[in-house]
SENU-177362 format. One record per residue (C-alpha): x, y, z; residue in three letters; residue number from 1. Coordinates in Angstrom, 1 decimal. Layout:
N
ATOM      u      v      w residu num
ATOM      X      Y      Z    ALA NUM
...
***
This chain:
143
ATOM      u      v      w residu num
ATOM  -60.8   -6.6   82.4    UNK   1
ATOM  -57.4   -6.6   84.3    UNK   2
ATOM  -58.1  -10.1   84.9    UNK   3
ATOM  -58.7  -10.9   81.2    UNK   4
ATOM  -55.3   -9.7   80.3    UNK   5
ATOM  -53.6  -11.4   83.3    UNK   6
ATOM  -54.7  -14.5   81.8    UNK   7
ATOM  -54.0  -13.8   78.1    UNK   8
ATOM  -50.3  -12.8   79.4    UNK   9
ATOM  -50.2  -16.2   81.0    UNK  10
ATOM  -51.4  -18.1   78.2    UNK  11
ATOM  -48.6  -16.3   75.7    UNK  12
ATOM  -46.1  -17.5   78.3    UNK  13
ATOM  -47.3  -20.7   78.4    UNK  14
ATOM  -46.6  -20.9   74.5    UNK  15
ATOM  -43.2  -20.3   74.7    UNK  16
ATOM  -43.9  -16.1   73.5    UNK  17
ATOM  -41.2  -13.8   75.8    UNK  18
ATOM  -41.3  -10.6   73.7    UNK  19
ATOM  -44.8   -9.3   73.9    UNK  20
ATOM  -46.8   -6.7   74.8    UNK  21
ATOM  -50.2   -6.4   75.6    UNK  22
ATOM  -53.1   -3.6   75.9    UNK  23
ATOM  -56.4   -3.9   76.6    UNK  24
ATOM  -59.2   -0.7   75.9    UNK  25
ATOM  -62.2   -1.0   78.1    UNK  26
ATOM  -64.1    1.4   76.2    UNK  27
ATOM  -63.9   -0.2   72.7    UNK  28
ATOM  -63.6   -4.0   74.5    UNK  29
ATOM  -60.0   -4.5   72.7    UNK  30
ATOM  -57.1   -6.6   73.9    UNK  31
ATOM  -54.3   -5.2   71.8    UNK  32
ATOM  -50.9   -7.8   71.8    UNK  33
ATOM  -48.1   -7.4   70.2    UNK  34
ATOM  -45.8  -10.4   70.0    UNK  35
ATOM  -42.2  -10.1   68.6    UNK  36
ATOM  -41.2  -13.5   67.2    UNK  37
ATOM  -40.4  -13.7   64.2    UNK  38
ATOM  -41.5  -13.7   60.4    UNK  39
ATOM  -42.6  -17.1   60.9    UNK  40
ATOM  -45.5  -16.1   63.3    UNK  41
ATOM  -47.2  -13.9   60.5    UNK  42
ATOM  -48.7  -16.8   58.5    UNK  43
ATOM  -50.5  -18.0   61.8    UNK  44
ATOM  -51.9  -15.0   63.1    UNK  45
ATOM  -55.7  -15.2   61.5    UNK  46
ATOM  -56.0  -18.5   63.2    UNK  47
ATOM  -54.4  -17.3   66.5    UNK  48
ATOM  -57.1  -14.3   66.6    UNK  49
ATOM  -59.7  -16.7   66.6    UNK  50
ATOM  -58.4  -19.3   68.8    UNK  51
ATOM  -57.9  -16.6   71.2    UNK  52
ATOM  -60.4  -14.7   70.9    UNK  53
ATOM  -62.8  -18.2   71.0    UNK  54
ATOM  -60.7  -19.2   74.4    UNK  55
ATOM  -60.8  -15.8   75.9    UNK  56
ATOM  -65.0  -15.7   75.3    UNK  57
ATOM  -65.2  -18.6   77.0    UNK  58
ATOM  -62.9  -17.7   79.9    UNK  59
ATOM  -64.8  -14.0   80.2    UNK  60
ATOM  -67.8  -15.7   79.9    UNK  61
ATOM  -67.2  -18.2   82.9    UNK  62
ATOM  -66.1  -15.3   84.9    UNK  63
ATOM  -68.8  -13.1   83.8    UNK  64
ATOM  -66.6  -10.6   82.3    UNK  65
ATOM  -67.7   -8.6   78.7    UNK  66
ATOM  -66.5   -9.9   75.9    UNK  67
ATOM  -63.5   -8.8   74.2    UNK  68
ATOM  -62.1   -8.4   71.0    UNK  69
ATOM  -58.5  -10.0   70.5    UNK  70
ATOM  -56.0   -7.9   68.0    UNK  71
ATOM  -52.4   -9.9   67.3    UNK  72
ATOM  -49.8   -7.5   65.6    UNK  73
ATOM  -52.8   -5.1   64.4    UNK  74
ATOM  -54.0   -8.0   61.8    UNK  75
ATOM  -57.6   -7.4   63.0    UNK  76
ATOM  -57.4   -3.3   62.4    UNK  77
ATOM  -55.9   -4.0   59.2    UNK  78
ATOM  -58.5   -6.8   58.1    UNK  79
ATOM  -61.2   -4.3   59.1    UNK  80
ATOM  -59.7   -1.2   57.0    UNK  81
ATOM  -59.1   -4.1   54.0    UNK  82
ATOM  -63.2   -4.9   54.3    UNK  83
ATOM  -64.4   -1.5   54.6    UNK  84
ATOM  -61.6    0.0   51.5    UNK  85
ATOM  -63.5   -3.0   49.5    UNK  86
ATOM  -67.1   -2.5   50.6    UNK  87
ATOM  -66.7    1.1   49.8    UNK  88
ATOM  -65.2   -0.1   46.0    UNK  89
ATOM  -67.8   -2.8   45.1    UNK  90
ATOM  -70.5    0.0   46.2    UNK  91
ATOM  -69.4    2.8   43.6    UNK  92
ATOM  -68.9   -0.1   41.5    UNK  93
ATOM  -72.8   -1.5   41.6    UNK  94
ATOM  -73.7    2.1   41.8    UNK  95
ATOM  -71.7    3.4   38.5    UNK  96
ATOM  -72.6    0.0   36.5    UNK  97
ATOM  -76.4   -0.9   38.0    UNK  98
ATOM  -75.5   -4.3   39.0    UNK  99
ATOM  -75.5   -6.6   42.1    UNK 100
ATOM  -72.1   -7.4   43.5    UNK 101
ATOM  -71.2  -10.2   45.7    UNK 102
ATOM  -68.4   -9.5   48.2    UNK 103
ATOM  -66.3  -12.4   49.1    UNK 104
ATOM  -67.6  -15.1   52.2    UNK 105
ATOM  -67.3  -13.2   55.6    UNK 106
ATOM  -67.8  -13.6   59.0    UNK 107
ATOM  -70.6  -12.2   61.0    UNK 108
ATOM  -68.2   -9.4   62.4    UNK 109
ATOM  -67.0   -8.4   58.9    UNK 110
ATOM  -70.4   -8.7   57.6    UNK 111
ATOM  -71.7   -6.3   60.0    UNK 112
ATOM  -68.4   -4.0   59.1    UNK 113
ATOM  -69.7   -3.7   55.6    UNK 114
ATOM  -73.5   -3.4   56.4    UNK 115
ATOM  -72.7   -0.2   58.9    UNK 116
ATOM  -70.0    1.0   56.9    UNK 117
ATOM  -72.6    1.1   53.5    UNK 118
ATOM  -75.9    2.1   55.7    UNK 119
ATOM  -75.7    5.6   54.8    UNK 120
ATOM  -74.9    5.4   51.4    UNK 121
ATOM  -77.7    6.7   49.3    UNK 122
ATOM  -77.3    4.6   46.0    UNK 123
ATOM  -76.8    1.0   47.1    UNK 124
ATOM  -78.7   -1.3   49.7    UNK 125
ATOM  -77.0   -4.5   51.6    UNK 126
ATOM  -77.8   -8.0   52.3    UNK 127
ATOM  -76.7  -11.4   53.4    UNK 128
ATOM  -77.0  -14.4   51.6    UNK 129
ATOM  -76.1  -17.6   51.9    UNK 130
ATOM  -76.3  -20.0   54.7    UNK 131
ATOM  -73.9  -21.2   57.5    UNK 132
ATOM  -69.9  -20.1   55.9    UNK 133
ATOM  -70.8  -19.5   52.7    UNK 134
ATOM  -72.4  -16.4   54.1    UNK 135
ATOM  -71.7  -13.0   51.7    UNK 136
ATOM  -72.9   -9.7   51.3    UNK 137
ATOM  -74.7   -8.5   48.3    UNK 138
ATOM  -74.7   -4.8   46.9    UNK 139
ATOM  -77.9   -3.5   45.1    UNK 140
ATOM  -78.4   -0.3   43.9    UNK 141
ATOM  -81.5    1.5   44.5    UNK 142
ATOM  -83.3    2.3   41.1    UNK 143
***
């Protein structure tokens, strides 16, 4: 894993960041960076989590390291709290008013966030639908 960060560092440097910091958690596969730059850096951060986390896959893959989860400035963490705050709404919702609701298109990942995060609950069942990225989730409640 050591190595995965070495190489994330020297990618960031590459790119012209300087003030950064970076933390990676074997247990939960996360490399945490924080990268100082500027306001401006805020409105490109969804697409520099998935670039990175796309090049680092690759890289761990070709070195036959585990995969790992890439976090800028906590936008995954909060993107994850956003999906399950809004799972947990639309299922009282469906639950209080009988009705199917469709969640918003999601990822795999964020599907699977709202499917574990609503598994439990007694009153509403999940699925996907869709194909390719106009994959969603749907909320049912059990009758």
């Amino acid at each position: 894993m050591n190595e995965i960060k070495d190489i994330f560092e020297r990618l960031l440097r590459l790119m012209g960041f300087s003030d950064f910091s970076i933390a990676i958690t074997e247990e939960s596969r996360r490399l945490s960076v924080f990268i100082n730059e500027g306001p401006y850096l805020d409105r490109h951060i969804p697409r520099l989590v998935a670039d990175f986390e796309f090049l680092l896959k690759m890289i761990a893959k070709k070195k036959g390291q585990p995969f790992v989860f890439v976090d800028i400035n906590n936008y995954r963490k909060n993107r994850e709290d956003l999906i399950v705050k809004l799972a947990r709404a639309a299922a009282k919702k469906s639950a209080t008013e009988k009705k199917s609701i469709s969640l918003p298109v999601m990822n795999a990942y964020e599907r699977r966030l709202v499917h574990a995060e609503l598994a439990t609950h007694p009153d509403i069942k999940t699925e996907s639908e869709g194909e390719g990225k106009n994959r969603h989730v749907v909320l049912k409640p059990i009758e």
